[in-house]
RODRENKE-968915 format. One record per residue (C-alpha): x, y, z; residue number from 1; residue in one letter. Coordinates in nm, 2 decimals. Layout:
! residues N
@u = X	v = Y	w = Z	pos = NUM	code = A
...
//
This chain:
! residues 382
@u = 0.00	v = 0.00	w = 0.00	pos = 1	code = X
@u = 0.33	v = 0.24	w = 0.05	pos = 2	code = X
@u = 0.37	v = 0.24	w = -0.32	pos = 3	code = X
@u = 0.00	v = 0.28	w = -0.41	pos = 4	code = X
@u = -0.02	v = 0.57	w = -0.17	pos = 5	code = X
@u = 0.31	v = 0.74	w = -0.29	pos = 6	code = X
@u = 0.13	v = 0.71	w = -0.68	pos = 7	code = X
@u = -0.17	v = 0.83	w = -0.60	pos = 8	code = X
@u = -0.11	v = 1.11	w = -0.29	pos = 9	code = X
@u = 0.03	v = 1.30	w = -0.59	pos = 10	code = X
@u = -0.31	v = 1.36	w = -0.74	pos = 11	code = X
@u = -0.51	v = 1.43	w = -0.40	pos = 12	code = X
@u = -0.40	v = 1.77	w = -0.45	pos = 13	code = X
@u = -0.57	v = 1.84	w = -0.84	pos = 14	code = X
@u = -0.89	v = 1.68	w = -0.70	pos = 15	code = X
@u = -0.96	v = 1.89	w = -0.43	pos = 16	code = X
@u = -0.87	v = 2.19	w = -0.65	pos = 17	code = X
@u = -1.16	v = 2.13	w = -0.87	pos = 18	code = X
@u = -1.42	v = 2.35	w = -0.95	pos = 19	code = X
@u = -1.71	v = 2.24	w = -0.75	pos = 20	code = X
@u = -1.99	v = 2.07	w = -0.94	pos = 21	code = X
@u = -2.31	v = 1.99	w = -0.92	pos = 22	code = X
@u = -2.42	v = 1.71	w = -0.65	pos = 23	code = X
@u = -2.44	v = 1.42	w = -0.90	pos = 24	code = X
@u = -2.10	v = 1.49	w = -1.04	pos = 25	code = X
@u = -1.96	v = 1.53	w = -0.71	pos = 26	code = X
@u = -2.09	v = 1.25	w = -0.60	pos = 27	code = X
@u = -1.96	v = 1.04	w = -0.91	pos = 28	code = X
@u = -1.59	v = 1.24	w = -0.86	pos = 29	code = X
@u = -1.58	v = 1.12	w = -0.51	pos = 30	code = X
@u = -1.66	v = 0.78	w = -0.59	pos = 31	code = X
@u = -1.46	v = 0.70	w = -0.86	pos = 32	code = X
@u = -1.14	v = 0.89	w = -0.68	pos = 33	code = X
@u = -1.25	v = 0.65	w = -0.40	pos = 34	code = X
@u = -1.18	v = 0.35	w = -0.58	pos = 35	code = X
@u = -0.85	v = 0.53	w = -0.76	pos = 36	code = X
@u = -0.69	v = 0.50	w = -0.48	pos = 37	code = X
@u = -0.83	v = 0.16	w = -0.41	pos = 38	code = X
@u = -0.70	v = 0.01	w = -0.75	pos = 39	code = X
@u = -0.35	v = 0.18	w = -0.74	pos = 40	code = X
@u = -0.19	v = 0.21	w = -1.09	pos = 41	code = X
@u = -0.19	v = -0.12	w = -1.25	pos = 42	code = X
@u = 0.18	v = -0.33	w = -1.29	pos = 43	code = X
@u = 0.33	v = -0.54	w = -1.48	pos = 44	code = X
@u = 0.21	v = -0.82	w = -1.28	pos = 45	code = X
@u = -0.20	v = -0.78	w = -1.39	pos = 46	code = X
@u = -0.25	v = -1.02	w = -1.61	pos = 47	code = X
@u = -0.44	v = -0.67	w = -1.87	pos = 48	code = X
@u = -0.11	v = -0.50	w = -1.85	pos = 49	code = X
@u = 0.13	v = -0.76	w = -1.88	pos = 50	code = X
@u = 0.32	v = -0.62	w = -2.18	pos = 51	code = X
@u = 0.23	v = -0.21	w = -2.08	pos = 52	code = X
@u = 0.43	v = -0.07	w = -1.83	pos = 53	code = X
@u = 0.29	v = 0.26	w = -1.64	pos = 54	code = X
@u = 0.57	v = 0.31	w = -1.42	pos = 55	code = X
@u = 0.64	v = 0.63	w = -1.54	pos = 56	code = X
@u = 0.31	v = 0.74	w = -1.58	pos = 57	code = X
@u = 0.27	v = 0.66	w = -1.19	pos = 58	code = X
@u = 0.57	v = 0.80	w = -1.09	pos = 59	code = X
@u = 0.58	v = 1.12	w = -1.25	pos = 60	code = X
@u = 0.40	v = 1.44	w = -1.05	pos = 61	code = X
@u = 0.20	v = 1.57	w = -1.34	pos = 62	code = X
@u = 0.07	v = 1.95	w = -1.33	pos = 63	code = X
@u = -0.28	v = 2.02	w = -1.30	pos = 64	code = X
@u = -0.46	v = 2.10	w = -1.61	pos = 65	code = X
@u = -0.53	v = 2.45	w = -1.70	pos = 66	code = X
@u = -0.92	v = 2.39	w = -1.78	pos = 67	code = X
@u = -1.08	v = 2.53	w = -1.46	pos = 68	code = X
@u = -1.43	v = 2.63	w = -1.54	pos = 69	code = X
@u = -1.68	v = 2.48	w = -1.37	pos = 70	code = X
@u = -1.85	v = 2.16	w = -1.52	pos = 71	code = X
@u = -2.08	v = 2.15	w = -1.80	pos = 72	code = X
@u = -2.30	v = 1.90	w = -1.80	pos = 73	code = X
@u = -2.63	v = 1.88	w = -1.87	pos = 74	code = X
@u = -2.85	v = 1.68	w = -1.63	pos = 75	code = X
@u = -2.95	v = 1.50	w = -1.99	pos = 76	code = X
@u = -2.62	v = 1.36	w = -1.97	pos = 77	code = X
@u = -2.68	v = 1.22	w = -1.60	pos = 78	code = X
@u = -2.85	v = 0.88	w = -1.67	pos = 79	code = X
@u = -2.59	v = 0.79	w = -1.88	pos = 80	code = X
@u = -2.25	v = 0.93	w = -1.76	pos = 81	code = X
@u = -2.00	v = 0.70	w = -1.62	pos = 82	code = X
@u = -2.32	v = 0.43	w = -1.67	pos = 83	code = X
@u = -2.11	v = 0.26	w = -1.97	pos = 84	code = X
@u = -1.76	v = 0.30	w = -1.91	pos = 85	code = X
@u = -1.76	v = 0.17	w = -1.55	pos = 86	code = X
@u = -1.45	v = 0.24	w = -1.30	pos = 87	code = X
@u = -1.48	v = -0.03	w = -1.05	pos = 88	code = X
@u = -1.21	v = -0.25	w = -1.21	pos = 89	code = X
@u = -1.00	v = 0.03	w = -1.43	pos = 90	code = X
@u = -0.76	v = 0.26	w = -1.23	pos = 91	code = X
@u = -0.78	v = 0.52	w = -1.55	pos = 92	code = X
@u = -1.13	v = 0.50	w = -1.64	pos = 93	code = X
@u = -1.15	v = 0.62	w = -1.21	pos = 94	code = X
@u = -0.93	v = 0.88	w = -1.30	pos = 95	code = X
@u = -1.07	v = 1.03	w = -1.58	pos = 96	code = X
@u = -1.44	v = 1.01	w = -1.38	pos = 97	code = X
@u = -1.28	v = 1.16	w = -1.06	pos = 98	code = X
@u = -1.18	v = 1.46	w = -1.27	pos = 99	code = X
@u = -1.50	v = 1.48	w = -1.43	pos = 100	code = X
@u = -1.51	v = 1.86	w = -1.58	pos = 101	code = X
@u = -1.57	v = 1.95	w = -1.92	pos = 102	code = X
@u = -1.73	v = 1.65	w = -2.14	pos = 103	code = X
@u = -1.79	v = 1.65	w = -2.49	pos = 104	code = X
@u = -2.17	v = 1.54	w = -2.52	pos = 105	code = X
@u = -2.33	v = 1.51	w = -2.84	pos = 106	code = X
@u = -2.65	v = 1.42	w = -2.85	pos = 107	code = X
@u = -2.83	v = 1.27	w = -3.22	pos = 108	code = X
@u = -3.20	v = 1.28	w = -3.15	pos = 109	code = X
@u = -3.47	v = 0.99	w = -3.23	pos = 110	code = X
@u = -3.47	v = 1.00	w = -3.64	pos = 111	code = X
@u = -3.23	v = 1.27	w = -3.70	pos = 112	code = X
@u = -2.99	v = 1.22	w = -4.00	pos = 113	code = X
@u = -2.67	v = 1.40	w = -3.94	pos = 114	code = X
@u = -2.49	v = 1.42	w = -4.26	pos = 115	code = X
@u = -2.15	v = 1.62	w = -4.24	pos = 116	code = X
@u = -1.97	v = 1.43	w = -3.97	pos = 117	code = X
@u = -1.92	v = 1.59	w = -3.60	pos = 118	code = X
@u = -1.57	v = 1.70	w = -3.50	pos = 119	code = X
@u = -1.44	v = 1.62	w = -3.20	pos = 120	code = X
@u = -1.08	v = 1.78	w = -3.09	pos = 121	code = X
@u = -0.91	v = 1.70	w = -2.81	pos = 122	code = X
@u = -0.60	v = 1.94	w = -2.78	pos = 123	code = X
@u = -0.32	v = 1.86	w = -2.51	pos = 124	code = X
@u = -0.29	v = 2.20	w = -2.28	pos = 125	code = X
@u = 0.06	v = 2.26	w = -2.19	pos = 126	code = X
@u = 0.39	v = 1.96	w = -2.14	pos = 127	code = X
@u = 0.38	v = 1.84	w = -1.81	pos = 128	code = X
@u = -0.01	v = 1.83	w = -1.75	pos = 129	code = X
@u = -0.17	v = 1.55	w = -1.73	pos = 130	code = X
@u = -0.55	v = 1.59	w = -1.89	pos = 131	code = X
@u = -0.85	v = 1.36	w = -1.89	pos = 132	code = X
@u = -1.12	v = 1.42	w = -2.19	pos = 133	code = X
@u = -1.44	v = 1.29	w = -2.14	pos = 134	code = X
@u = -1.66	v = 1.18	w = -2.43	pos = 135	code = X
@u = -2.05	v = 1.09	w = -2.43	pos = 136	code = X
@u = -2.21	v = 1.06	w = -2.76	pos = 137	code = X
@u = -2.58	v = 0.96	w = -2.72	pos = 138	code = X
@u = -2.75	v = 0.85	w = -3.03	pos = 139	code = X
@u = -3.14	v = 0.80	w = -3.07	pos = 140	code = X
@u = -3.34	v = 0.52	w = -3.22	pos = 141	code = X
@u = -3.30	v = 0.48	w = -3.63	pos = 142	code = X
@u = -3.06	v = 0.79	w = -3.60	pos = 143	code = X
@u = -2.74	v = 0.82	w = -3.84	pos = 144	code = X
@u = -2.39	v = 1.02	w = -3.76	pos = 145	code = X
@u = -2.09	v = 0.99	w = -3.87	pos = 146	code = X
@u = -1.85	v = 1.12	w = -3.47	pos = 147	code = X
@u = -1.44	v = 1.17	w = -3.54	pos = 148	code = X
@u = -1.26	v = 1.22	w = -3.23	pos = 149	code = X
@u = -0.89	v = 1.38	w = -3.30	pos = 150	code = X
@u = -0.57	v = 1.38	w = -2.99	pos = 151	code = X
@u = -0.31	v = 1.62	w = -3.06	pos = 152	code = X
@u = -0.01	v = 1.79	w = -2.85	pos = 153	code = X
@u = 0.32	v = 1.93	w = -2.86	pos = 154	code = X
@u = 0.58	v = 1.80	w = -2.60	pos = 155	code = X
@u = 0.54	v = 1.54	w = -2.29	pos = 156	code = X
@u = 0.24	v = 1.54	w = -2.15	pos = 157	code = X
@u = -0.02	v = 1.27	w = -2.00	pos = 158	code = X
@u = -0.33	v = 1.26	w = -2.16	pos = 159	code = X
@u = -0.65	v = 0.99	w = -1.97	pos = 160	code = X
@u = -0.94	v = 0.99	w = -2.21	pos = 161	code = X
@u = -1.29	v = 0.82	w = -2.17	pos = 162	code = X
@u = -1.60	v = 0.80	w = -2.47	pos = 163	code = X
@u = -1.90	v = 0.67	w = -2.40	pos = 164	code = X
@u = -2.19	v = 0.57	w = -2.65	pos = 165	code = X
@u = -2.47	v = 0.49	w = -2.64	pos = 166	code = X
@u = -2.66	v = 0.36	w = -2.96	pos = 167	code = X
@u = -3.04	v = 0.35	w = -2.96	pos = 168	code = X
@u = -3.27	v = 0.07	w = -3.12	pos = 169	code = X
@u = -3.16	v = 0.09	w = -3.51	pos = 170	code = X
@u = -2.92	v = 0.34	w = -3.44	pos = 171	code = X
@u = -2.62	v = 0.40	w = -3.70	pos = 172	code = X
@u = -2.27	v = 0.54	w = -3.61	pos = 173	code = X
@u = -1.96	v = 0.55	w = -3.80	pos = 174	code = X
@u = -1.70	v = 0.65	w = -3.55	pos = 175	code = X
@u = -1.31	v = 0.72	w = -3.55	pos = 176	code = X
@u = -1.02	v = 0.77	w = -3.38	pos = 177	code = X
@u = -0.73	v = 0.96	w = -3.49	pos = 178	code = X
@u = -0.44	v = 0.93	w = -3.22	pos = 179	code = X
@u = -0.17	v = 1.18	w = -3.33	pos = 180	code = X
@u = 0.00	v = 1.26	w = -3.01	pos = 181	code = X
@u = 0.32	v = 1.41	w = -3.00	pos = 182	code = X
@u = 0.57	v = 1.10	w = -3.00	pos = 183	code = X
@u = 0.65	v = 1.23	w = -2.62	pos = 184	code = X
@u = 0.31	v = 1.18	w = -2.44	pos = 185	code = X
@u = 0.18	v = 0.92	w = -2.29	pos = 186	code = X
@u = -0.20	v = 0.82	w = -2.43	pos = 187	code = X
@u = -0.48	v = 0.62	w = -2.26	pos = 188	code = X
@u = -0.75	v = 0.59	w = -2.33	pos = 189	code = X
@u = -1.10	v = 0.35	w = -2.34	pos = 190	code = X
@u = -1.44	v = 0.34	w = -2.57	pos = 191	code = X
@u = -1.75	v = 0.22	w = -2.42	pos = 192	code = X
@u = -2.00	v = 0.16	w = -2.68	pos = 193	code = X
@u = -2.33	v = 0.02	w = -2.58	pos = 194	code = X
@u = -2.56	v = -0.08	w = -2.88	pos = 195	code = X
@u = -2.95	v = -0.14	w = -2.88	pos = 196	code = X
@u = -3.13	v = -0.37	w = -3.07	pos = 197	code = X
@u = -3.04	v = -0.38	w = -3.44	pos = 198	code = X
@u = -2.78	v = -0.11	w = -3.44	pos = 199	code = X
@u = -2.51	v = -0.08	w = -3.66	pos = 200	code = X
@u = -2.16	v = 0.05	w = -3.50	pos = 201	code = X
@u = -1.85	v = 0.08	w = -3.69	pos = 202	code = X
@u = -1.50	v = 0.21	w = -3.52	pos = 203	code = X
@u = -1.21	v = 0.27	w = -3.69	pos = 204	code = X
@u = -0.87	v = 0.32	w = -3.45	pos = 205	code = X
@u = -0.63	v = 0.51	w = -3.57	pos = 206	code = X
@u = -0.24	v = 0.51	w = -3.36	pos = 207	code = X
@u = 0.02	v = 0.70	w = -3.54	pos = 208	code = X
@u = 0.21	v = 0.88	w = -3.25	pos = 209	code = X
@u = 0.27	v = 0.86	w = -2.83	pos = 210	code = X
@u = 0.57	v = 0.75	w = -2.68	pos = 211	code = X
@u = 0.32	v = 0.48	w = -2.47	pos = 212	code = X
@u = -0.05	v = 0.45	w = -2.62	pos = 213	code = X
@u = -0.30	v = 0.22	w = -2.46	pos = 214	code = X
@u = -0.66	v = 0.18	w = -2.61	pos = 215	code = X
@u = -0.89	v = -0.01	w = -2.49	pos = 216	code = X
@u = -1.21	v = -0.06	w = -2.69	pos = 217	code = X
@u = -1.53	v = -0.23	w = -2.56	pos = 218	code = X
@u = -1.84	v = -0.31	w = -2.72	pos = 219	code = X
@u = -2.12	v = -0.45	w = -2.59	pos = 220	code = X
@u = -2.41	v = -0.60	w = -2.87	pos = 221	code = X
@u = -2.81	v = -0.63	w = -2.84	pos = 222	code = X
@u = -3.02	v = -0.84	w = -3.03	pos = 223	code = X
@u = -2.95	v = -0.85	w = -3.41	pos = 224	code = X
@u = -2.65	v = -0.59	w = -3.36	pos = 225	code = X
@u = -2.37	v = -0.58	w = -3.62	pos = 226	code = X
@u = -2.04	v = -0.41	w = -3.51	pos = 227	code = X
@u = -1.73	v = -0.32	w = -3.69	pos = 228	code = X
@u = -1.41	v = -0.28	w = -3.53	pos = 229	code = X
@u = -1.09	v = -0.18	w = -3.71	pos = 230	code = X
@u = -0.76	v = -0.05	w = -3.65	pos = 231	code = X
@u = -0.39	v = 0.05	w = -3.76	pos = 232	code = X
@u = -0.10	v = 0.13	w = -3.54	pos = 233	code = X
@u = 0.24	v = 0.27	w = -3.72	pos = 234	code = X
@u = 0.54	v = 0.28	w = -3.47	pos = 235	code = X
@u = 0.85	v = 0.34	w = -3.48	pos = 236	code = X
@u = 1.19	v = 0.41	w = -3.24	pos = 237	code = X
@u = 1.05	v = 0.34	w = -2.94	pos = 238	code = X
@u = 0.73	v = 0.39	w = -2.92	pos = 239	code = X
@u = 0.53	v = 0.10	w = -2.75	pos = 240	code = X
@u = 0.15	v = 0.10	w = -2.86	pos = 241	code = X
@u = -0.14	v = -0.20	w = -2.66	pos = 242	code = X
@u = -0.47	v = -0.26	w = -2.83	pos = 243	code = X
@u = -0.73	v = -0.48	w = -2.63	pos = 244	code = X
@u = -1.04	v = -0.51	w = -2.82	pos = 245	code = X
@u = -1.35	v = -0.68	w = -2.63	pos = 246	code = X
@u = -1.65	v = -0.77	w = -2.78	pos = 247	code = X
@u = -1.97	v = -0.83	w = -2.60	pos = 248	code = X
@u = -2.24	v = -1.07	w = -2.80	pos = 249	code = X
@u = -2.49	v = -1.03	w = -2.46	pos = 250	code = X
@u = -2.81	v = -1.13	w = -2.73	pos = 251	code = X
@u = -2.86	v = -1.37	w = -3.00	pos = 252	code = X
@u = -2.83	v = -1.24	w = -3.36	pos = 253	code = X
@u = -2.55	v = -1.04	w = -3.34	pos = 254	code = X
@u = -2.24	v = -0.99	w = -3.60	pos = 255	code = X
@u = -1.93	v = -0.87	w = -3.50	pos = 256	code = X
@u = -1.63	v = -0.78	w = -3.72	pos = 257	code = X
@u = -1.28	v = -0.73	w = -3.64	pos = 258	code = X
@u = -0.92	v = -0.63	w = -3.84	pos = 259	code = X
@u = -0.64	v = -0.51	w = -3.64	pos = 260	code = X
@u = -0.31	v = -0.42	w = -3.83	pos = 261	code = X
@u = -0.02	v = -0.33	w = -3.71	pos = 262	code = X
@u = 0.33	v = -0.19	w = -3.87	pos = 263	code = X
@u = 0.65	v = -0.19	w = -3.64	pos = 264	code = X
@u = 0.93	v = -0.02	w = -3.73	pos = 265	code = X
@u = 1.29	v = 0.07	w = -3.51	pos = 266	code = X
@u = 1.27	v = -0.09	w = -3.18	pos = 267	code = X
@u = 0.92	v = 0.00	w = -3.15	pos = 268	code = X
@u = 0.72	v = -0.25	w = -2.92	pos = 269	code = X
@u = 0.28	v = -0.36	w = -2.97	pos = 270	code = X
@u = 0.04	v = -0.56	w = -2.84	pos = 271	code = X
@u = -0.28	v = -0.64	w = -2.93	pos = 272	code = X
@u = -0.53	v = -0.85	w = -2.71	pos = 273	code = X
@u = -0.87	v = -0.98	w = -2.87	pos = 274	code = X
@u = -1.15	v = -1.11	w = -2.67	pos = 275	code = X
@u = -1.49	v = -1.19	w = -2.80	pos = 276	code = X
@u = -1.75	v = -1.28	w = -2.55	pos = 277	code = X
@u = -2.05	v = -1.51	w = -2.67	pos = 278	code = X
@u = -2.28	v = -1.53	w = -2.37	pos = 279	code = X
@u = -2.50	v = -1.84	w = -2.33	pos = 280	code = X
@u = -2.82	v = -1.67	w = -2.45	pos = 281	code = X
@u = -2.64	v = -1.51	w = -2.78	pos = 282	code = X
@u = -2.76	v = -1.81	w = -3.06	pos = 283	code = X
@u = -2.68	v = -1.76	w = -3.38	pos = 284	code = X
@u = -2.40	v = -1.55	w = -3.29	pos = 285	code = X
@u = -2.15	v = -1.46	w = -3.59	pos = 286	code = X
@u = -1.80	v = -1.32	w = -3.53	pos = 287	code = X
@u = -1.49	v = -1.30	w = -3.72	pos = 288	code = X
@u = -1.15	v = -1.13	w = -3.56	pos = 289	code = X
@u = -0.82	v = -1.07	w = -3.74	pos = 290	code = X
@u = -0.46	v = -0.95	w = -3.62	pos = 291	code = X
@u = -0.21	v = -0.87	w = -3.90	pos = 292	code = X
@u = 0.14	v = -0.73	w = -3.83	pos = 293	code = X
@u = 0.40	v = -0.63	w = -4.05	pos = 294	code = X
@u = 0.75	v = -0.58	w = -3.84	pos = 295	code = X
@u = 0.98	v = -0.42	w = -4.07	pos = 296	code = X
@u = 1.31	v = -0.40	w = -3.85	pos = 297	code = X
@u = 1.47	v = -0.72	w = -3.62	pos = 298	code = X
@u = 1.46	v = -0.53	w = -3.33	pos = 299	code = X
@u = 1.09	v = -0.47	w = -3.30	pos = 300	code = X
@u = 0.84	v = -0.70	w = -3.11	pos = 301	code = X
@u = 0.45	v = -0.75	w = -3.12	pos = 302	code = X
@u = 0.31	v = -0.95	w = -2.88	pos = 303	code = X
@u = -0.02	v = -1.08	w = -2.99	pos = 304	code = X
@u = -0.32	v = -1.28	w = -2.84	pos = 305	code = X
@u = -0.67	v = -1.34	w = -2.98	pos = 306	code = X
@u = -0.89	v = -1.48	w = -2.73	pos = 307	code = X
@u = -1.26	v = -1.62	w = -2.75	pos = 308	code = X
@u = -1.50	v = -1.71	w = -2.48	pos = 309	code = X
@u = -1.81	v = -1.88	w = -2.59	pos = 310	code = X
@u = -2.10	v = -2.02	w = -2.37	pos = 311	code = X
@u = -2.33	v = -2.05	w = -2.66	pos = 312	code = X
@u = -2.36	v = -2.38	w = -2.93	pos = 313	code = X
@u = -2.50	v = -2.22	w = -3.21	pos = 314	code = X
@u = -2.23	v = -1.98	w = -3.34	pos = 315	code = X
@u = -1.99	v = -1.89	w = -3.62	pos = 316	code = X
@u = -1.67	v = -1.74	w = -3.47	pos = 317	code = X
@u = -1.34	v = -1.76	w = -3.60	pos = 318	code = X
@u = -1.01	v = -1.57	w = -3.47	pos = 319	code = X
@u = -0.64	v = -1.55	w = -3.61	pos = 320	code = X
@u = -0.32	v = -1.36	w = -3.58	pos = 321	code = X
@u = -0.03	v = -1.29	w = -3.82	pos = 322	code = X
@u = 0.30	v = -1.17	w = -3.75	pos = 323	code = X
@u = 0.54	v = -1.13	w = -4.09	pos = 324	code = X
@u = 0.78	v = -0.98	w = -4.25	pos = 325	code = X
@u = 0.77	v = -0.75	w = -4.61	pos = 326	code = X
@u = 0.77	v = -1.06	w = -4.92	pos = 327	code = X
@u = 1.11	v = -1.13	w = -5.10	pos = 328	code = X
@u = 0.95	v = -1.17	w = -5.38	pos = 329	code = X
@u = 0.76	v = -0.86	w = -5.41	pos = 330	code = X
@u = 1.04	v = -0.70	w = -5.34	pos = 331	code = X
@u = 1.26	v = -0.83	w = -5.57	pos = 332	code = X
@u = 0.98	v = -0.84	w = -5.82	pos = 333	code = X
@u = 0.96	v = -0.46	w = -5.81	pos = 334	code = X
@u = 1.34	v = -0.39	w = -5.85	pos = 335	code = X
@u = 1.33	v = -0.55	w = -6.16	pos = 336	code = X
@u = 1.13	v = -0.34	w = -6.26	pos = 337	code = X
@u = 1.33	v = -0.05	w = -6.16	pos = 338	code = X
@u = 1.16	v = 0.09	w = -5.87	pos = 339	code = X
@u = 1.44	v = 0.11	w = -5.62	pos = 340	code = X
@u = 1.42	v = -0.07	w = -5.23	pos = 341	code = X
@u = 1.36	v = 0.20	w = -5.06	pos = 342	code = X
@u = 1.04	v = 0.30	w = -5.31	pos = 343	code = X
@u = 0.98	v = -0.07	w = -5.32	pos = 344	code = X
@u = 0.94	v = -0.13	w = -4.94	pos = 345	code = X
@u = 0.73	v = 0.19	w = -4.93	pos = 346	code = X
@u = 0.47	v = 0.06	w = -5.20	pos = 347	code = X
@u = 0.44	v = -0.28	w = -4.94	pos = 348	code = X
@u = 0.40	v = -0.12	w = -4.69	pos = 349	code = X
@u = 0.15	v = 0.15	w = -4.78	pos = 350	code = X
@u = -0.04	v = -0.19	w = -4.98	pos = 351	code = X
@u = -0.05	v = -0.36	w = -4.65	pos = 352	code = X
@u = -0.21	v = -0.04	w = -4.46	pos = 353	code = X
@u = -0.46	v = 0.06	w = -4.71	pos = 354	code = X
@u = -0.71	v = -0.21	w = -4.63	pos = 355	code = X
@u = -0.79	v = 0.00	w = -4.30	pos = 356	code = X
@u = -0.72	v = 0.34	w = -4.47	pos = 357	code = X
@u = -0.94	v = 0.23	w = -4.82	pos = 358	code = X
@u = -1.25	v = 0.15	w = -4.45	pos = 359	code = X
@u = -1.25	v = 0.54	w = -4.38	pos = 360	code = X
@u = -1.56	v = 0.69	w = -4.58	pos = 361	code = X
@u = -1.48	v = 1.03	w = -4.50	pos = 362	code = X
@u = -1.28	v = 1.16	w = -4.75	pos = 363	code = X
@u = -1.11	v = 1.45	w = -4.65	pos = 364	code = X
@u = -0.98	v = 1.24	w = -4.33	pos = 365	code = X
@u = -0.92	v = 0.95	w = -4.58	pos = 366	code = X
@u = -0.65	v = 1.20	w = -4.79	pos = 367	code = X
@u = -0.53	v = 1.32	w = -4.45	pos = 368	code = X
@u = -0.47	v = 0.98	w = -4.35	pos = 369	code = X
@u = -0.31	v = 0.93	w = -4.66	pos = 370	code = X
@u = -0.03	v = 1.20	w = -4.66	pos = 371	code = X
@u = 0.05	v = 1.15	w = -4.31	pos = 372	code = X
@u = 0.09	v = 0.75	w = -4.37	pos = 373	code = X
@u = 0.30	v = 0.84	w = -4.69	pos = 374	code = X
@u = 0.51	v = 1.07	w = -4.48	pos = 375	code = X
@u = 0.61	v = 0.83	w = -4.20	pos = 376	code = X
@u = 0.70	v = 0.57	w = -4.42	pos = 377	code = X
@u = 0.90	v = 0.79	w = -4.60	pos = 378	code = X
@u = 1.09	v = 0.93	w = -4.28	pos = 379	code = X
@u = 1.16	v = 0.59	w = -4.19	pos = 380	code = X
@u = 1.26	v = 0.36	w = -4.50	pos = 381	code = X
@u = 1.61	v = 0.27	w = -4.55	pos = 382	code = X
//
């Protein structure tokens, strides 16, 4: 407990600082710093962060945020707000709810077809602070939007992010994340999607910078629910980047896609963790996970695990993991045709990506995606 006190004493200080909010959010603040300091930072030695080390995210006395104002939310938000992403058993998920001040909320009423896609920027304040975004998209029954939530900052900084969503019966939402840290921050963050009946959720997660980057996504499916879940991570040096995926089947009828690729590059380090739940009610149940890594350089290291957990008998689910390197072949087929290596490992490599980039039907983000992909592969090739 001396070492759990030493980690989290350091933050006692920002929380009673806050702003102070209205009694539901105070309430929630004081709980969920509660059981911070209950959890402790998570080690090495929990099985969920095995291969992610925090140390120095523990260790280090971040500065308080400069957001001060007084919190925002709407008591629309209240029977849904920390209802989804639950802090009983995550030490940042507590965090992020204990310093509950400005959230994002973006409400899609019953109906309502949204058709330019909602911006969401989440801008790191100043090196040294340590910020927690919060995030709760509510959607209404048979209503459409397309939600793309941006992280960006200059320096070292610590940045503890939470979304929440909540799709109604029929509901559709096309969301992304674009994680574009500067390669000096540490990133966590976790996605709570809970889908009603029929809903259709697609997610698209996007790692291109951070020094450590943890995302956790978590879907849980209704009754005839279909859910997409994509992602691509490009690191490099030595960035260290942990996807854990979990999807949810609670109901029967549900379909669940997943593609995860990675590209390592350097000495850069990744892990990706896969579980799909098939509860014992969920017939009919059909899910498909895939984990594709290309390491480029000897010295980098993916660990990868897909994992299912099915109490069901009448399912389709099928899981699998790759971990290569670029093809001779191809490469050698390309030099003979006068493209040189460096040109020639690029073309792979941007082939092997553009399956998740070619997913992204936004496209002004799709080019954007583009040029920065092109321009890390080109700072990087031999």
């Amino acid at each position: 407990m001396t070492a759990v006190s030493e980690q989290t004493g350091n933050w006692l200080a920002h929380f009673t600082a806050q702003v102070p909010a209205a009694p539901w959010i105070q309430a929630l603040r004081e709980a969920a710093f509660q059981r911070f300091v209950e959890l402790g930072f998570p080690t090495t030695h929990d099985e969920e962060w095995r291969f992610t080390n925090v140390a120095a995210i523990a260790r280090t006395e971040w500065h308080r945020s400069l957001t001060v104002a007084a919190p925002n939310v709407t008591d629309e938000a209240q029977p849904h707000l920390a209802k989804h992403a639950l802090y009983d058993r995550n030490a940042f998920v507590a965090l992020n709810t204990a310093f509950l001040n400005h959230v994002t909320f973006v409400q899609v009423p019953r109906g309502a077809v949204v058709e330019q896609s909602i911006e969401i920027v989440h801008q790191a304040g100043h090196a040294g602070a340590a910020t927690h975004p919060r995030t709760l998209i509510l959607v209404g029954p048979n209503a459409q939007c397309t939600i793309v939530e941006t992280y960006l900052g200059t320096g070292a900084y610590f940045t503890n992010a939470v979304t929440e969503v909540v799709a109604g019966e029929g509901a559709v939402i096309d969301h992304y994340k674009v994680q574009q840290e500067s390669l000096e921050a540490s990133h966590v963050a976790t996605m709570q999607a809970t889908l009603g009946r029929s809903a259709n959720f697609s997610s698209h997660s996007i790692s291109l910078g951070g020094a450590l980057v943890r995302n956790d996504a978590n879907v849980t499916l209704s009754k005839g629910t279909e859910a997409t879940l994509n992602g691509l991570y490009i690191v490099n040096g030595r960035q260290h980047v942990d996807n854990h995926t979990q999807i949810d089947h609670a109901k029967p009828h549900g379909a669940s896609h997943e593609l995860y690729k990675g590209i390592l590059d350097g000495q850069a380090t990744a892990v990706f963790n896969g579980r799909i739940i098939v509860r014992k009610d969920a017939q009919k149940t059909d899910s498909k996970q895939t984990n594709k890594n290309l390491v480029l350089s000897d010295d980098a290291v993916i660990k990868t695990k897909p994992e299912l957990q099915i109490l069901a008998d009448d399912v389709r689910c099928t899981h699998g993991a790759t971990i290569g390197q670029l093809d001779a072949e191809a490469l050698f087929y390309l030099q003979s045709r006068g493209i040189g290596r460096r040109e020639a490992r690029d073309l792979l490599t941007y082939a092997f990506a553009q399956d998740i980039i070619d997913r992204v039907k936004i496209p002004a983000l799709k080019d954007q995606l583009e040029r920065v992909l092109f321009e890390k592969l080109h700072e990087h090739a031999e």
